[in-house]
C-alpha positions in Angstrom: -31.6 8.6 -85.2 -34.1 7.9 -82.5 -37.7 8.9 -82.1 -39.8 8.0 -79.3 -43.3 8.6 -81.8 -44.2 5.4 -83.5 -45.3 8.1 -86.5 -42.5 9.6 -87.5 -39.5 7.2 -86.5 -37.1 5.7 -89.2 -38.5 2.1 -90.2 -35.9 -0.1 -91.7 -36.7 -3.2 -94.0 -34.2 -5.7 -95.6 -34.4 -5.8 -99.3 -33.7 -9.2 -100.9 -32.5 -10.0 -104.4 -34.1 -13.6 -104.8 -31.1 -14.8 -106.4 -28.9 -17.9 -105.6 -28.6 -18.2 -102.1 -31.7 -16.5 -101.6 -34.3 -18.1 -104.5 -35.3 -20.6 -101.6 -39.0 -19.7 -100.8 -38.3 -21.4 -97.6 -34.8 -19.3 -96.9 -36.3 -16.0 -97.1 -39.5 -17.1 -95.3 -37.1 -18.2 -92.0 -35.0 -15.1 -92.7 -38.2 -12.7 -92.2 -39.3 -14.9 -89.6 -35.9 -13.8 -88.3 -36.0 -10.5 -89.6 -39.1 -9.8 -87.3 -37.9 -11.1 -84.1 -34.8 -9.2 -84.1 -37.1 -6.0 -84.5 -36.9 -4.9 -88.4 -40.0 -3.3 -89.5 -40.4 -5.1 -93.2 -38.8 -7.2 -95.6 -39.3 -6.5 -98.9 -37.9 -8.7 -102.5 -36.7 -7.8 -105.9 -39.1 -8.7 -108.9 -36.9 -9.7 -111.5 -37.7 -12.5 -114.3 -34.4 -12.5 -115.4 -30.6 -11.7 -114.5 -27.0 -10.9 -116.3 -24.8 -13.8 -115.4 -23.2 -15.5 -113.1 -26.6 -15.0 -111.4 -29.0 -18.5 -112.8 -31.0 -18.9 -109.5 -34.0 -16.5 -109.2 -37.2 -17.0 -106.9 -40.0 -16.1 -108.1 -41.3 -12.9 -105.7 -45.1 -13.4 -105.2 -44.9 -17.2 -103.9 -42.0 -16.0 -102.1 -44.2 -12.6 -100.4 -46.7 -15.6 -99.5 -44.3 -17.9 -97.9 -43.2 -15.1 -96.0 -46.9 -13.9 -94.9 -47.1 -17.3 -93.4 -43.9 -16.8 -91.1 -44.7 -13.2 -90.2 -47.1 -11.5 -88.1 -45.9 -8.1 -88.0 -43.7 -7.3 -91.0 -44.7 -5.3 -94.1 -43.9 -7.3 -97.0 -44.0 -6.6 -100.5 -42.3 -6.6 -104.2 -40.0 -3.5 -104.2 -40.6 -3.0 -107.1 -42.7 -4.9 -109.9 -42.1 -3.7 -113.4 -46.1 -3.6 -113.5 -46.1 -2.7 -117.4 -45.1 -6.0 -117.9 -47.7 -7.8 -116.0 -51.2 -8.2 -116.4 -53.3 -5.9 -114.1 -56.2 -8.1 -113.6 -53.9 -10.8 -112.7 -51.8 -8.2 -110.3 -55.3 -7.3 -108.6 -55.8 -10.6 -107.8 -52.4 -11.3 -106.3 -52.2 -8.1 -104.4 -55.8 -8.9 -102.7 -55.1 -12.4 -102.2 -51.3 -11.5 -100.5 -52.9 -8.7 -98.3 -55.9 -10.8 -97.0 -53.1 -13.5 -96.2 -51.0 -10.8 -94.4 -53.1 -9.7 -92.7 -53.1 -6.2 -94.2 -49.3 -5.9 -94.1 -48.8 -5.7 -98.4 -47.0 -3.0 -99.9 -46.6 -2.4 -103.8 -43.9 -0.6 -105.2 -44.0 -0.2 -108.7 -41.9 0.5 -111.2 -41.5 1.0 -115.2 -38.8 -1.9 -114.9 -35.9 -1.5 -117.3 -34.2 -4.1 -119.6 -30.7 -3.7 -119.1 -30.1 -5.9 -116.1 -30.9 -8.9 -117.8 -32.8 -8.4 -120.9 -36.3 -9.4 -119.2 -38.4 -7.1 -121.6 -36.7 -7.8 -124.8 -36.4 -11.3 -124.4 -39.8 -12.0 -123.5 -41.3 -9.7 -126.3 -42.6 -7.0 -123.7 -43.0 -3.0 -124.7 -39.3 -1.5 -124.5 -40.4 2.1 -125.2 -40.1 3.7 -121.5 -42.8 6.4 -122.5 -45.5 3.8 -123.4 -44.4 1.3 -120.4 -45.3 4.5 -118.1 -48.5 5.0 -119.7 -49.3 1.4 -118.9 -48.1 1.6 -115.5 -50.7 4.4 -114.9 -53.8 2.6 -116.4 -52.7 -0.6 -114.8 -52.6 1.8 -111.6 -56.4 2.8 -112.5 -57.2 -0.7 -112.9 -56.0 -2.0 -109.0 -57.3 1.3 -107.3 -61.0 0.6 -109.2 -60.6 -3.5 -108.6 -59.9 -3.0 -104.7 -62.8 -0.9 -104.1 -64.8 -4.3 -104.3 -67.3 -3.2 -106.8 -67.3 -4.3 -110.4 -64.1 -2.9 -112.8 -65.2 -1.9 -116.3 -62.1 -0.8 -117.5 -61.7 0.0 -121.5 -58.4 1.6 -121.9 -55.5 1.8 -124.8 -53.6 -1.1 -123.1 -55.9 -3.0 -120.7 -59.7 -4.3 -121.0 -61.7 -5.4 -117.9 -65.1 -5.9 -118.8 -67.3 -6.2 -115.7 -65.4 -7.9 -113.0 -65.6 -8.3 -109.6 -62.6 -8.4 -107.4 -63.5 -10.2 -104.1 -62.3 -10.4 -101.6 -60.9 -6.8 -101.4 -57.9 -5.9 -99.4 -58.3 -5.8 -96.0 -56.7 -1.4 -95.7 -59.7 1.0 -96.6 -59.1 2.1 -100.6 -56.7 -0.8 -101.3 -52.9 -1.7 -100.8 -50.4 0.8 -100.5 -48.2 1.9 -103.2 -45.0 3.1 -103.3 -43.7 4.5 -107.4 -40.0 4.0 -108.0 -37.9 7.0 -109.8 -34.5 8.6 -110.3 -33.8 11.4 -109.1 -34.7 14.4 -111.5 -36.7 12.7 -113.5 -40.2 14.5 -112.6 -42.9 12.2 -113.9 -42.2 9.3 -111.5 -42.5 11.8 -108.5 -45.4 13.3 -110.0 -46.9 9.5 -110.1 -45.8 8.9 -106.5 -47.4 12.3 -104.8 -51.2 10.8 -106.2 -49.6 7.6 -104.4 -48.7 6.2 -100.9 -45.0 6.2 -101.2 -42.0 6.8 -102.7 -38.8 5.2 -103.7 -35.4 6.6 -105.4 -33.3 5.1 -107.1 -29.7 5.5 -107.1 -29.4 8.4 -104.3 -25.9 9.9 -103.9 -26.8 12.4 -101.4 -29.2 13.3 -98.7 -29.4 16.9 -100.6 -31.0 15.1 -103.5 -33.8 13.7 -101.1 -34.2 16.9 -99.9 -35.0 18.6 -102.7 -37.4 15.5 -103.7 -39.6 15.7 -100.4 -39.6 19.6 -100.9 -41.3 18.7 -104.7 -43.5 16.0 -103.2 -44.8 18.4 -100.0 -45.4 20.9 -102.7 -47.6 18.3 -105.2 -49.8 17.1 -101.8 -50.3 21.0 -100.8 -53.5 19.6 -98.9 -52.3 15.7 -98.4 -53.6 14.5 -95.0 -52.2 10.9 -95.4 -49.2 9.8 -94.7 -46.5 9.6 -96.9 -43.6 7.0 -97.3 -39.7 7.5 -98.7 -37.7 4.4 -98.7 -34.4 4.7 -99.1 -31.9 2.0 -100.4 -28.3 2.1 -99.1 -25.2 0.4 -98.6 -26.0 -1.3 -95.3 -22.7 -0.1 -93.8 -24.1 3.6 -94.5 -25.7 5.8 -91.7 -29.0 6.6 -92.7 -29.8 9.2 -89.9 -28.9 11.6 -92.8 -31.6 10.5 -94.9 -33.8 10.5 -92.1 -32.9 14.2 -91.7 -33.6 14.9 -95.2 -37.5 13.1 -94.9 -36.7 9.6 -95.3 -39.5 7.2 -93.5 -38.0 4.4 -94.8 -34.2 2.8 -94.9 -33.4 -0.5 -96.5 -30.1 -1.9 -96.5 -29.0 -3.1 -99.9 -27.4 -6.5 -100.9 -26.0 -6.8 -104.4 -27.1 -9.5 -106.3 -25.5 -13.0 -105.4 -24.9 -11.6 -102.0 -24.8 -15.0 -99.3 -27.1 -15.7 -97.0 -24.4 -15.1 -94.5 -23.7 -11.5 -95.3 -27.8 -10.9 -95.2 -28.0 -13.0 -91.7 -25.3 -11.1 -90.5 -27.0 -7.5 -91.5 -30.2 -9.2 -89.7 -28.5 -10.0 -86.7 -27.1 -6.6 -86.0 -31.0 -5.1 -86.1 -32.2 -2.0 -87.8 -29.5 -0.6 -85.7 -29.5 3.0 -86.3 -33.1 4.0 -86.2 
């Protein structure tokens, strides 16, 4: 697919699982250092706390994000996605403006409900398993970063989350805060609902370019009067052509490594360049 206007042409990201191999701050760092000179757009990481074996290595993603800020001058960067429901929102707030003022203004948030069937990371750690209540948390802690990266003070009494009277300085360096993309499957309405008040969008577990076509028709229809721009990562196979995708309204493509993948199967991917954008 090729565009010659910077607005509307197919970005491509890599999308790291901070396992093994890669749960090496310093790795990934070099890698998006990499990633950047051979002309990606981003490079974004998993947020996992935990994984089903033989996985034992994980990185954790924020020190990771600011390891990588510090190699990078041009990459968007970010956790794709954090389960935020099982994270504190004042603590996210501060992370998020921290990581962004680092960057440069390059952060982007995806968010997510998380789930625990990949390695048990919400029952084993005594976190809310009921997916109804973890999206209700999600959308105050939501509340709570869009009010604490306005600058001015948060006072925030909600059924999950108190902030009583704090500042959150500095603020991030984008007008109205960091970016956020919402993770969703595909038919399930409330996560695209969540994403259209948002930045972004990601699906999870596309099959077909139909189904994204039908999801950016439902989007375009919630922002009837949406003036912003609007993202849709996709993750693929990295051996899949994405131009269909892009067809279909994708803004975004990132090439997918499975978890325990080598760091010679993701320097190979880098090497060949976004490629197909």
């Amino acid at each position: 697919m090729t565009h010659t206007d910077e607005t509307t042409r197919l970005r491509s990201a890599l999308w790291l699982p901070l396992f093994d191999d890669l749960a090496d701050p310093r790795t990934v760092a070099r890698l998006a250092a990499d990633a950047e000179s051979a002309g990606w757009d981003g490079c974004f990481v998993w947020d996992q706390l935990s994984w089903r074996p033989p996985t034992r290595q994980i990185a954790d993603p924020w020190i990771t994000l600011a390891a990588m800020a510090t190699t990078t001058e041009r990459l968007r960067l970010g956790p794709m996605v954090t389960p935020l429901p099982r994270r504190r929102p004042a603590k996210v707030a501060r992370e998020t403006a921290t990581l962004d003022q680092l960057s440069g203004g390059r952060l982007v948030l995806g968010v997510g409900i998380g789930s625990d069937r990949f390695g048990g990371e919400l029952s084993r750690t005594g976190e809310q398993l009921d997916d109804r209540r973890r999206g209700r948390m999600l959308d105050e802690s939501l509340a709570i970063l869009t009010a604490a990266w306005s600058g001015k003070p948060v006072r925030h009494h909600g059924e999950h989350y108190t902030v009583d009277d704090i500042e959150f300085l500095p603020h991030p360096v984008r007008r109205g805060g960091v970016p956020v993309w919402a993770a969703g499957f595909p038919g399930n309405v409330k996560p695209i609902r969540r994403a259209a008040r948002l930045d972004g969008f990601v699906p999870a577990n596309l099959q077909h370019p139909d189904q994204l076509a039908e999801i950016v028709a439902t989007i375009t229809g919630l922002r009837p009067d949406a003036t912003e721009p609007f993202d849709i990562a996709v993750g693929l196979p990295y051996d899949i052509d994405p131009a269909p995708y892009a067809a279909a309204g994708a803004t975004w493509w990132l090439p997918e490594f499975e978890p325990g993948v080598s760091l010679d199967t993701v320097r190979g991917v880098l090497r060949n360049g976004p490629g197909r954008n």
